[in-house]
C-alpha positions in Angstrom: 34.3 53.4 69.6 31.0 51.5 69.9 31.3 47.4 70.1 28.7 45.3 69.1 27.2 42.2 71.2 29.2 38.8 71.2 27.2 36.6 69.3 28.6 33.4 70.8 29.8 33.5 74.0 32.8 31.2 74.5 31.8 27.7 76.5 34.2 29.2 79.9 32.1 32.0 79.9 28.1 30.1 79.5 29.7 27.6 82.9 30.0 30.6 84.6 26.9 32.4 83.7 25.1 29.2 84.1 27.0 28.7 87.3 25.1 32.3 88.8 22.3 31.7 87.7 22.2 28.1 89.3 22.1 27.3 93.1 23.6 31.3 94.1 20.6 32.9 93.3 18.7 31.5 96.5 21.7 31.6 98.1 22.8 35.2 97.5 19.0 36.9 97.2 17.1 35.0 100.4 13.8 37.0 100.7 14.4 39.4 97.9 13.5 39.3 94.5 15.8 37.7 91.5 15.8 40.6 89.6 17.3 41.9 92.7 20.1 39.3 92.5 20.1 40.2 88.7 21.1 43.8 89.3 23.7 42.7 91.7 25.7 40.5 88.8 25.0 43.4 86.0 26.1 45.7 88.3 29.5 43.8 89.1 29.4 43.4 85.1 28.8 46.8 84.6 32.0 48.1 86.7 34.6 45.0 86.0 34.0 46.9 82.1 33.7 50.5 83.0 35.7 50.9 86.0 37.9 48.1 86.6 40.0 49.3 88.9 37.2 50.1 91.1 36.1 46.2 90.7 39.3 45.1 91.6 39.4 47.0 94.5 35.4 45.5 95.6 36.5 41.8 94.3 39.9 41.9 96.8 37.4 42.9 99.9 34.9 39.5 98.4 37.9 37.2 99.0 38.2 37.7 102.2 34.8 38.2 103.5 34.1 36.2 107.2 31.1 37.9 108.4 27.3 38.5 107.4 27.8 42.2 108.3 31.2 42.1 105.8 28.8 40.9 103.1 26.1 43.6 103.5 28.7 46.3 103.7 30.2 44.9 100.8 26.5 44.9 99.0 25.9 48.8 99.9 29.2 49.6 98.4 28.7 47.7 94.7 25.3 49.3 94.6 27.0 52.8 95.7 29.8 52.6 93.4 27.4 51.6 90.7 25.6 54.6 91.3 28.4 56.8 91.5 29.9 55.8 88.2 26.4 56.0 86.5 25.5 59.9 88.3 29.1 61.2 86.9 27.6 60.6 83.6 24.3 61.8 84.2 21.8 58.7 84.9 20.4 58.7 88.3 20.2 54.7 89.3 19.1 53.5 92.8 21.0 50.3 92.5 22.5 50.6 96.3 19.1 50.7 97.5 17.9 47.4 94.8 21.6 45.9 96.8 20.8 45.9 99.9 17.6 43.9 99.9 19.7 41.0 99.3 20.1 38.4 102.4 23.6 35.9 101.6 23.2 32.9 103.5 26.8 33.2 104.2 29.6 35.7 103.0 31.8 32.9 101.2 28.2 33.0 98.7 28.1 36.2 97.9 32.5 35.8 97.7 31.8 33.3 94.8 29.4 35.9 92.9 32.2 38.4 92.6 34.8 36.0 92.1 33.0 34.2 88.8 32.1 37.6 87.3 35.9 38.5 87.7 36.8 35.5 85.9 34.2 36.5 82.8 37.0 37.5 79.8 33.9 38.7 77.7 31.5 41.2 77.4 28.0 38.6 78.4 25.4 41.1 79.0 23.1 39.6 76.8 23.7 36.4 77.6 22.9 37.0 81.7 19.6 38.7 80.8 19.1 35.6 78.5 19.7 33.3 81.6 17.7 35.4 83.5 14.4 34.9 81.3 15.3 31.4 80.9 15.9 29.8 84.2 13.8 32.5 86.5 10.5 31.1 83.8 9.3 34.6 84.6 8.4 34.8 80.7 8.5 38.4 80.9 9.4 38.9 77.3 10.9 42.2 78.7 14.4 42.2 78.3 15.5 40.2 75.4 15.8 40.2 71.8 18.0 37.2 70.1 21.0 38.9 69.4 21.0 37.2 66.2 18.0 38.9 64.9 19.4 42.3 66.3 22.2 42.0 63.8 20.0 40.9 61.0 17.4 43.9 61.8 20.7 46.4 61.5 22.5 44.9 58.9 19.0 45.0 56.4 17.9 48.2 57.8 21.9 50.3 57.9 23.5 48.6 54.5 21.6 50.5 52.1 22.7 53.9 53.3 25.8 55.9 52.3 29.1 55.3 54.1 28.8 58.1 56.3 24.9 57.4 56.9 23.0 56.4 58.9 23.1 59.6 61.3 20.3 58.9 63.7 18.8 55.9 65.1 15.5 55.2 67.1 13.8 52.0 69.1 10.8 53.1 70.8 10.7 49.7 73.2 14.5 49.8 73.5 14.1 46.4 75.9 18.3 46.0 77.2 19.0 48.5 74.1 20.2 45.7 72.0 19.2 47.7 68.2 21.2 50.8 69.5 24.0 49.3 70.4 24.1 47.2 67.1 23.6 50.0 65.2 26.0 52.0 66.1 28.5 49.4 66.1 27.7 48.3 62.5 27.7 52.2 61.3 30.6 53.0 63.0 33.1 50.9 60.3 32.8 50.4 56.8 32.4 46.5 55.2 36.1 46.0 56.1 35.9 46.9 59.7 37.9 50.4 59.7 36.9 53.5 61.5 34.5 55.7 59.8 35.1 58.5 62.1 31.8 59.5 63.7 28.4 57.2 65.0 25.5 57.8 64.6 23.1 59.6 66.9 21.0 57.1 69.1 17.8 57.9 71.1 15.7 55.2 72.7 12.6 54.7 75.1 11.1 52.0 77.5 8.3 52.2 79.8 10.0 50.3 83.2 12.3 51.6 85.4 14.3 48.4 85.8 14.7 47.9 82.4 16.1 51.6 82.0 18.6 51.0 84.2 19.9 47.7 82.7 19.7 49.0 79.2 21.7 52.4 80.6 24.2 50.0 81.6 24.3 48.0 78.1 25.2 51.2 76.5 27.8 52.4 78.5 29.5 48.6 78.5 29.7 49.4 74.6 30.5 52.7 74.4 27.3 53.8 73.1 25.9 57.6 74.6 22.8 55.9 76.6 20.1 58.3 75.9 17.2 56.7 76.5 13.9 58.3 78.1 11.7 56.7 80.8 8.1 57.3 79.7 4.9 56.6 81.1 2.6 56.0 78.6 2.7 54.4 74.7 5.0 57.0 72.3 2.0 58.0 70.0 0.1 59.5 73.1 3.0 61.3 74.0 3.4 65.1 72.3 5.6 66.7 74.8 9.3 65.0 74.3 11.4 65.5 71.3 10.7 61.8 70.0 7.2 62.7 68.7 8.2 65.3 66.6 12.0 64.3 65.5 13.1 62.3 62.2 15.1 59.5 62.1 17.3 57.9 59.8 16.7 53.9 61.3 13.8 53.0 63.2 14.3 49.5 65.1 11.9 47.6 67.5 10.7 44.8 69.0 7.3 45.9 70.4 5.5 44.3 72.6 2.5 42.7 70.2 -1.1 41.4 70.7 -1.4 43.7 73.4 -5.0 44.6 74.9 -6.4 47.4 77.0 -10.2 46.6 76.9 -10.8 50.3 78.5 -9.2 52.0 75.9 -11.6 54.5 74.2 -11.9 54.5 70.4 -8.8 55.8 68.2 -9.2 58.6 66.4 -8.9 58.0 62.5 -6.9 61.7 61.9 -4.1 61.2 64.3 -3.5 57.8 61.7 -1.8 58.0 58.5 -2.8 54.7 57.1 -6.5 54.0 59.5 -6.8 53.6 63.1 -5.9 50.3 64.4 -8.3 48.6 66.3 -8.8 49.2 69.9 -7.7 45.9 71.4 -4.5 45.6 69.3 -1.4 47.7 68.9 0.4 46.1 66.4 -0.4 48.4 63.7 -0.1 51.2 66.3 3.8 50.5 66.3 4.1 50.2 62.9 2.7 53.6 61.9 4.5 55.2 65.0 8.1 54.0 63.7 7.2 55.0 59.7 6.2 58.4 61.5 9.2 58.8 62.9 11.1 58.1 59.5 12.9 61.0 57.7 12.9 60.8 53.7 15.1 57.9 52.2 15.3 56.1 56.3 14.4 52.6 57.1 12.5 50.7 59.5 12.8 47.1 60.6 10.3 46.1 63.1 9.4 42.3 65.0 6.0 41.4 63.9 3.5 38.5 65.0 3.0 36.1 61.4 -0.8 36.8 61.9 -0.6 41.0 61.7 0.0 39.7 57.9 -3.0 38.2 57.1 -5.1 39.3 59.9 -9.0 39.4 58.7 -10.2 42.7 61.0 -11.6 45.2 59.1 -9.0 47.9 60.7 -5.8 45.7 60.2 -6.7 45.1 56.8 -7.5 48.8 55.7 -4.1 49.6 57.4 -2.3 46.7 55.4 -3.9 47.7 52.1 -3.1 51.5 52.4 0.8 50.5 53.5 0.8 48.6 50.2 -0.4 51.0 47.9 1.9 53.9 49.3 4.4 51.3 48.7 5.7 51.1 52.4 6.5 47.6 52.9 10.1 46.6 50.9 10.1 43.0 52.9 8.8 40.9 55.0 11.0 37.8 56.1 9.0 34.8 58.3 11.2 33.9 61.1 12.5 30.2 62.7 9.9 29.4 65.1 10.6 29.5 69.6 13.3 31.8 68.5 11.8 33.7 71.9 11.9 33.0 75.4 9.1 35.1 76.1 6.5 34.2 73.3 5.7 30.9 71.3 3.9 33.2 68.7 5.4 32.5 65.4 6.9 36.0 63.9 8.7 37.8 61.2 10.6 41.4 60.6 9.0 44.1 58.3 11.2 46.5 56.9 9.4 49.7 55.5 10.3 52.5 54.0 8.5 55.8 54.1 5.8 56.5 51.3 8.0 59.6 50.2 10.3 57.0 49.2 8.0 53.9 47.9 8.8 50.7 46.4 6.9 48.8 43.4 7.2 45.2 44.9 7.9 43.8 47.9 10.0 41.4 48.8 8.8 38.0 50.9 11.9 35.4 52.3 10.8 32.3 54.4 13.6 31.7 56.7 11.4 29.1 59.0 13.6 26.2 57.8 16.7 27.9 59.4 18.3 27.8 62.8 19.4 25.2 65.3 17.6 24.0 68.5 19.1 25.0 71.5 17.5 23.7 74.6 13.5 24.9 74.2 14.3 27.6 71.9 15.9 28.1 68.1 18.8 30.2 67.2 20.1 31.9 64.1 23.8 31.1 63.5 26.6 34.2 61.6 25.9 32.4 58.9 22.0 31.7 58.8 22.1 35.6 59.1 24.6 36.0 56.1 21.8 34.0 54.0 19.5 36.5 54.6 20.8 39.3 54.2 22.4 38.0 50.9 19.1 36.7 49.7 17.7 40.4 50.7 20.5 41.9 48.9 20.0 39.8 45.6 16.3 41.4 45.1 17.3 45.0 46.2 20.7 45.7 45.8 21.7 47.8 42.7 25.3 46.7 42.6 25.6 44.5 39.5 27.5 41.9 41.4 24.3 40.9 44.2 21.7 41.8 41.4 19.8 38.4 40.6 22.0 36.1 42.9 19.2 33.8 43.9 21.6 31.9 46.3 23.2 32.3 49.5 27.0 31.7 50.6 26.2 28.2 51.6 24.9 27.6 47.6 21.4 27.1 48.9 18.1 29.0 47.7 17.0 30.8 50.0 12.8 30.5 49.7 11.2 33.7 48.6 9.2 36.0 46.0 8.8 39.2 44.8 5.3 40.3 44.7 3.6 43.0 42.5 1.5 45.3 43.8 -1.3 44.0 41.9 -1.1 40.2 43.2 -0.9 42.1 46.9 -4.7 43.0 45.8 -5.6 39.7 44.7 -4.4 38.2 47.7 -6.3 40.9 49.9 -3.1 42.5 51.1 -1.8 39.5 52.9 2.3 40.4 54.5 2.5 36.9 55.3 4.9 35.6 53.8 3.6 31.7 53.8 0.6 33.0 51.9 3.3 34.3 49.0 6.6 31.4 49.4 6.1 28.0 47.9 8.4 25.1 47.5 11.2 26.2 45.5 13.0 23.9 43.3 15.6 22.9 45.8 12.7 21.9 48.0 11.0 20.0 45.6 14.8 18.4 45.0 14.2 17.9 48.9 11.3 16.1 48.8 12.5 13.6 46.2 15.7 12.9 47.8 13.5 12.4 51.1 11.6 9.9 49.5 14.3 8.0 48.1 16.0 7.9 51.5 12.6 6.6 52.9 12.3 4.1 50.5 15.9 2.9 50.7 15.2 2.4 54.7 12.0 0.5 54.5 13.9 -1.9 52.2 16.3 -2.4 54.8 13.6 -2.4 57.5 11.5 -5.2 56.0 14.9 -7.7 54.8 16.0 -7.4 58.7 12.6 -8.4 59.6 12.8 -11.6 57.3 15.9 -12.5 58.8 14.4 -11.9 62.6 11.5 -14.4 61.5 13.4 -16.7 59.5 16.3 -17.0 63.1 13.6 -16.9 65.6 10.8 -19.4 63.7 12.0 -22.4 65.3 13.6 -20.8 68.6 10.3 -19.8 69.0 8.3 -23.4 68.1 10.8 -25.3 70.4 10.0 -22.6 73.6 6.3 -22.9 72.7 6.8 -26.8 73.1 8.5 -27.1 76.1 6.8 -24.5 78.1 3.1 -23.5 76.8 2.3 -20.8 78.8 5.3 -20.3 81.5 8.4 -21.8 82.3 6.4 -22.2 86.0 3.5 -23.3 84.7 2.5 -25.9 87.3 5.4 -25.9 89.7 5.6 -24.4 92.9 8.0 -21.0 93.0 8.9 -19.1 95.4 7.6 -16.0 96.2 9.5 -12.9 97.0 9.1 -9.1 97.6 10.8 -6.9 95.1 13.2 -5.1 98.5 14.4 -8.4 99.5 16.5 -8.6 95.6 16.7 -5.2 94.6 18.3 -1.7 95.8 15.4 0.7 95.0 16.5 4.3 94.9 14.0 7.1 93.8 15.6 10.3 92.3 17.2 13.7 93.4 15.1 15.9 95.1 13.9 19.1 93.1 16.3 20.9 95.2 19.3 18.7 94.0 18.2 18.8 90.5 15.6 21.1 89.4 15.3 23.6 86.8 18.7 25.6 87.7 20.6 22.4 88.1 20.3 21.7 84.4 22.1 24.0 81.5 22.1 24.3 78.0 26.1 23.4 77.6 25.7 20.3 79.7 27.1 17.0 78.5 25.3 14.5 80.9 21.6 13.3 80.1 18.8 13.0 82.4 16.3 10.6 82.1 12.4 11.6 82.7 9.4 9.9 82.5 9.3 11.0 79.5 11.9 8.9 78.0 10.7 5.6 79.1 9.6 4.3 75.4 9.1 1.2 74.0 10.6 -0.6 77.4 13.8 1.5 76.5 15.3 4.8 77.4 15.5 6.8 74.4 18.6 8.4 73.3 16.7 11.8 73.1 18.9 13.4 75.9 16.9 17.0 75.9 17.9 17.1 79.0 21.4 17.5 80.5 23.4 18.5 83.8 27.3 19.8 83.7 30.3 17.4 84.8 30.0 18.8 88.1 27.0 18.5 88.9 26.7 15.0 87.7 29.6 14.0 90.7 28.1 15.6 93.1 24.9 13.3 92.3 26.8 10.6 91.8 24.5 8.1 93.6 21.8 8.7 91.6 23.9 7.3 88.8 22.6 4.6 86.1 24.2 1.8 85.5 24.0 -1.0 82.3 20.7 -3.3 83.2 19.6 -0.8 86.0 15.4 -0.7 86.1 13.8 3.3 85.9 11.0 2.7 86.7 8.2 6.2 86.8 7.7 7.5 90.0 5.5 10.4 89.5 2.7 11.2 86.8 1.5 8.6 84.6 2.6 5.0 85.5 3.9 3.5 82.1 5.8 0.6 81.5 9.5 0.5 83.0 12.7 0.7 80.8 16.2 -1.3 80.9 19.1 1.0 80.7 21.8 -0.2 77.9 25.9 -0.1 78.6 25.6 3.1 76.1 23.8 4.8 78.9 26.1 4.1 81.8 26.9 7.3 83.9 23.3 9.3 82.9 21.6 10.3 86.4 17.9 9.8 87.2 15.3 13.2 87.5 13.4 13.3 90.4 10.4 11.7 88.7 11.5 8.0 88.6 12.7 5.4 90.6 15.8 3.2 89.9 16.0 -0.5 90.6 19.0 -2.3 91.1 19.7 -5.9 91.8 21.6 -6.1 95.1 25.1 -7.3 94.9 24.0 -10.5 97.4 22.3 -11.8 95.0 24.1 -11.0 91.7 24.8 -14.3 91.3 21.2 -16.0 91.2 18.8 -13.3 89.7 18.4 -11.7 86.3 18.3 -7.9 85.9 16.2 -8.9 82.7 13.9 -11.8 84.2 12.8 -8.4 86.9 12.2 -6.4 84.0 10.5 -8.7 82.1 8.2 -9.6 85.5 7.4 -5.7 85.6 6.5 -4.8 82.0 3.3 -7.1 82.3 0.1 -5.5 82.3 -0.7 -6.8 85.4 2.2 -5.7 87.2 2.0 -2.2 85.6 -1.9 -2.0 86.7 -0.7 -2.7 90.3 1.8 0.3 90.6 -1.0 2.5 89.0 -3.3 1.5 91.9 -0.4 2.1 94.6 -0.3 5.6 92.6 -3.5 6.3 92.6 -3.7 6.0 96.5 -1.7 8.3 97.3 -2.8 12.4 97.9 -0.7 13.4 95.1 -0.7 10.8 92.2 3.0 9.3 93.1 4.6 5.2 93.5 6.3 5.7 96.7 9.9 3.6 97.1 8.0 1.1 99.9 5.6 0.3 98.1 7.4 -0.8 95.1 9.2 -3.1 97.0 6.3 -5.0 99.0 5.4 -6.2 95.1 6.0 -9.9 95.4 7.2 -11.5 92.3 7.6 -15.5 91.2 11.5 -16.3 91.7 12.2 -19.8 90.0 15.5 -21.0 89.5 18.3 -19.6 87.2 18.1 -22.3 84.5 14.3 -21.2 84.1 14.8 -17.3 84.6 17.4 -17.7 81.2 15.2 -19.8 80.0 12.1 -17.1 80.1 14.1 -14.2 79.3 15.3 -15.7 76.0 11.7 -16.6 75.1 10.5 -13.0 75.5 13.5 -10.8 74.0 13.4 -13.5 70.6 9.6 -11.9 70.8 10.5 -8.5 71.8 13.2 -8.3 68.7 10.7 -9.5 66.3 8.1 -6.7 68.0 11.0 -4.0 67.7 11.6 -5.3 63.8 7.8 -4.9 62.7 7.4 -1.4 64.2 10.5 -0.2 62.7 9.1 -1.4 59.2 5.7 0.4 60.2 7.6 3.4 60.8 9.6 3.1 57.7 5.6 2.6 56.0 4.7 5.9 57.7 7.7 7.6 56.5 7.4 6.4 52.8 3.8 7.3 52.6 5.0 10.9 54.2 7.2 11.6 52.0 5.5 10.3 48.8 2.7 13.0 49.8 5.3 15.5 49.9 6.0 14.7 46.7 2.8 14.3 45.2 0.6 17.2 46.8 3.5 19.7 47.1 2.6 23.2 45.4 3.2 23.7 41.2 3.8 27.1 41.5 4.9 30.1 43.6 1.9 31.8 42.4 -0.2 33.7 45.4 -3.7 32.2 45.4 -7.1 34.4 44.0 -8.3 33.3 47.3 -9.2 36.2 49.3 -7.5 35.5 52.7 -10.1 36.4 54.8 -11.5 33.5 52.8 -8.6 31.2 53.5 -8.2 28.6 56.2 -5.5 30.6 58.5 -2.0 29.3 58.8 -0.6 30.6 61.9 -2.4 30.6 65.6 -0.3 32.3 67.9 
């Protein structure tokens, strides 16, 4: 019985993914390549799911491993029992001879490998592939499809079939096999999640050995028949295997898009159903290839690029106009944007039909509003998905019930419009849906609420301000009186260097807390250059470490009135750190300043900071910076800045001068940015489209909306 993907792994299971893919990588691989170290935790995945007893039998010998030469044995045998278990079902792998490249520092690391995949309770594939494109930065874009948008592809592509359809399905880029293994999940029960009785027949293709192998072992984890083919060159140049001649029911892919091949020599317009795409591109190569492939009545969902839709070359526009009039494109759904980790290129899923089976209108959803960050990327939640597809449904459905339900199961609108054929025409056959969606009413219901909200805040923003001026007007008259330009002004002060007062303590290495250190579940924040803002550190926190790793850097620690102070990249002005912040750790790119306990008693954490934020002092570090190979303020030479130490009477005196000034500076900006917002929102309001209406702008006359 075929299992679909878990769509949220629990938290146990992303610490201990996170966990492999952190410090153990260098440790376990040494001079061999991470994939390498990849294989070895999808192959331990592979068998703790398809032969456990065989894994339990390899994780007992990990336990108690002493010796290097224990390891490497250990090593040959995973790969060798990997192999084994693959070859008895007919799919050669060489994942003994991927194994043994691997160079442990010491058997107790490659010990703690086997011992955190045995502790996995969950099938997490997906999610160590996703880990693997995230935290390697290879930004292959090989592997990985949001498992979200997998289950959205199937669900919109599969639903409309009978209950015992769909029979076949087909993804010509198959990646880790993600759409086959959805799909034959989702058609093996009906809506209520009993057996149907049979699955349907699933046939895939990738063009790299590595990937094959990984996908084989996706499959087999969820019990799907892995019959995918290893092919050498692009599917619509191949006319020797079975997939360029047989019909499929569902056609699912995530090509690879905006691909070039300057040497390519011009396409021939008869092998082309709907033109020949251009040379350099093979977006509109894909597409005809999987509406080829489609029998009578199938579907296809494929990931396109936003720009394929309103593209102005002459060949993707002949295609796009020819796919409209045979009435191939049913929908076309604009996708949440860094929803990849392999492309920034802003895309959305086109599901076509086959012209034997043509549609009037077609369908155009803007779901770019929808999601929820997650580190650098955005992801679709269950229920983000259920709006979709119940938007979709609403337009296309014929059951009674779904017909004309404009709303999804959270009682929002989703955006969209159905489109004529005829306004296609007129808007020179854009498929982009931001050339077709306006603001619905809900939006415009938005807007208005946003500007009330806005307004509402700048109110508030400009009475604090009167009460800042009206407490601080003669505060500030009586300091201007009794100290004109300083506090020292005329007297003789000590001079002191800034080591002789303060503990100065620049960050972690890159080794102690680099990329790897730092995970997506992570609860403690670390502060950047980045966040130094406005003399504060911001509560952004994009940034965060695990519990664990936060005690083993413990002395990198901030405390309430510590200093951070940039140590690499462009000097700024320091910040103060507030009680709220107490526990977050520094990144190796600043420097923390601490008042030594010796002299707790007699200087001010805030008279320091005040002494450092002056232009003058801030110029000085920028020169130390600037003399250095790499620009970089080094720890000694921060402290050989000598700074005026007066007396404590005259070091409250000063700070309480300059914080009255600094709160009335904080309460103007904040009315500014209240200003900003207001005016924002008002335009919003003002300028925002009147109708839904496609424009009689040709769109190779229109100012493009998208750059990838």
């Amino acid at each position: 019985m075929p299992t679909g993907a878990v769509d949220e792994p629990g938290s146990e299971s992303l610490q201990v993914v996170a966990a492999l893919m952190g410090d153990l990588v260098d440790r376990v691989r040494g001079a061999a390549s991470v994939l390498d170290y990849l294989n070895l935790l999808l192959c331990l995945h592979f068998l703790r799911g398809a032969a456990p007893e065989r894994f339990g039998s390899l994780a007992a010998r990990a336990r108690v491993l002493h010796t290097l030469d224990e390891a490497a044995e250990l090593l040959k045998d995973i790969g060798r029992t990997t192999d084994e278990d693959m070859r008895n079902i007919g799919v050669h792998s060489s994942m003994q001879q991927a194994l043994e490249r691997l160079e442990p520092r010491t058997a107790r690391d490659l010990g703690k490998v086997v011992e955190a995949i045995g502790c996995l309770t969950e099938d997490v594939f997906g999610l160590i592939l996703d880990e693997y494109e995230r935290q390697a930065t290879l930004g292959s874009g090989e592997f990985f499809t949001p498992r979200a948008v997998v289950r959205l592809m199937t669900r919109l592509t599969c639903s409309p079939f009978e209950p015992e359809e769909p029979l076949s399905v087909y993804d010509p880029y198959a990646r880790d096999g993600g759409f086959l293994i959805e799909a034959s999940a989702f058609c093996a029960s009906d809506p209520r999640g009993r057996t149907r009785g049979g699955v349907p027949r699933t046939y895939g293709e990738t063009r790299r050995a590595d990937t094959w192998r990984l996908a084989t072992m996706n499959l087999l984890l969820h019990g799907v028949s892995p019959s995918l083919d290893l092919k050498q060159t692009v599917p619509w140049q191949d006319s020797s295997g079975r997939a360029s001649a047989e019909k499929f029911d569902v056609v699912l892919s995530n090509p690879p898009f905006n691909m070039t091949d300057p040497g390519r020599e011009e396409r021939s317009e008869g092998q082309w159903a709907f033109g020949a795409p251009p040379v350099d591109n093979d977006n509109f190569a894909w597409v005809q290839h999987c509406l080829a492939r489609l029998r009578a009545g199938g579907r296809a969902g494929i990931i396109m690029p936003n720009k394929a839709g309103n593209s102005s070359h002459k060949a993707d526009r002949t295609i796009r106009a020819n796919l409209v009039e045979r009435g191939c494109v049913e929908c076309v759904i604009a996708l949440p944007a860094q929803m990849f980790t392999g492309t920034s290129v802003p895309v959305s899923v086109w599901i076509l039909r086959p012209p034997t089976d043509p549609c009037e209108n077609t369908l155009f959803l803007n779901a770019r509003h929808m999601g929820t960050k997650n580190g650098p990327r955005r992801t679709l939640s269950p229920a983000d998905v259920d709006s979709i597809l119940s938007a979709y449904q609403s337009h296309t459905s014929t059951d009674p019930a779904l017909l004309g339900r404009q709303q999804a199961p959270d009682g929002m609108p989703m955006p969209g419009a159905v489109v004529s054929r005829a306004d296609l025409r007129r808007s020179d056959y854009s498929l982009n849906p931001l050339d077709h969606v306006a603001l619905h009413s809900h939006e415009k219901a938005e807007a208005s609420l946003e500007l009330a909200r806005a307004r509402q805040q700048l109110h508030a923003a400009e009475e604090h301000l009167l009460h800042v001026q009206e407490a601080l007007a003669r505060k500030a008259l009586d300091a201007h009186h009794r100290a004109p330009g300083s506090p020292m002004a005329g007297r003789q002060v000590p001079m002191v260097e800034l080591a002789s007062v303060c503990e100065i303590q620049a960050g972690p290495s890159y080794s102690k807390l680099g990329k790897k250190q730092r995970a997506a579940n992570g609860t403690v924040p670390v502060v950047f250059p980045r966040h130094l803002k406005d003399q504060r550190v911001t509560d952004e926190a994009d940034e965060r470490v695990t519990q664990e790793t936060a005690r083993r850097l413990r002395a990198f620690e901030l405390h309430d009135q510590d200093i951070v102070c940039v140590r690499s990249g462009a000097i700024t002005m320091p910040a103060l750190v507030q009680l709220s912040q107490t526990g977050w750790l520094m990144s190796p790119n600043v420097i923390r300043l601490r008042i030594a306990e010796r002299h707790a008693g007699r200087v001010l954490p805030e008279y320091l900071f005040h002494y450092l934020c002056l232009d003058e002092t801030v110029a000085w570090m920028q020169d130390r910076a600037a003399a250095t190979a790499a620009p970089s303020l080094r720890s000694e030479s921060l402290g050989s800045l000598r700074i005026p130490l007066p007396d404590l009477a005259e070091q409250h005196e000063t700070v309480a001068a300059l914080n009255d000034l600094d709160t009335l500076d904080r309460a103007h900006r904040a009315v500014a940015a209240c200003v900003r917002r207001t005016r924002t929102a008002l335009a919003d309001t003002l300028l925002a489209p009147r109708t839904h209406l496609t424009s009689d702008i040709p769109a190779h006359d229109r100012t493009d909306k998208e750059t990838p």
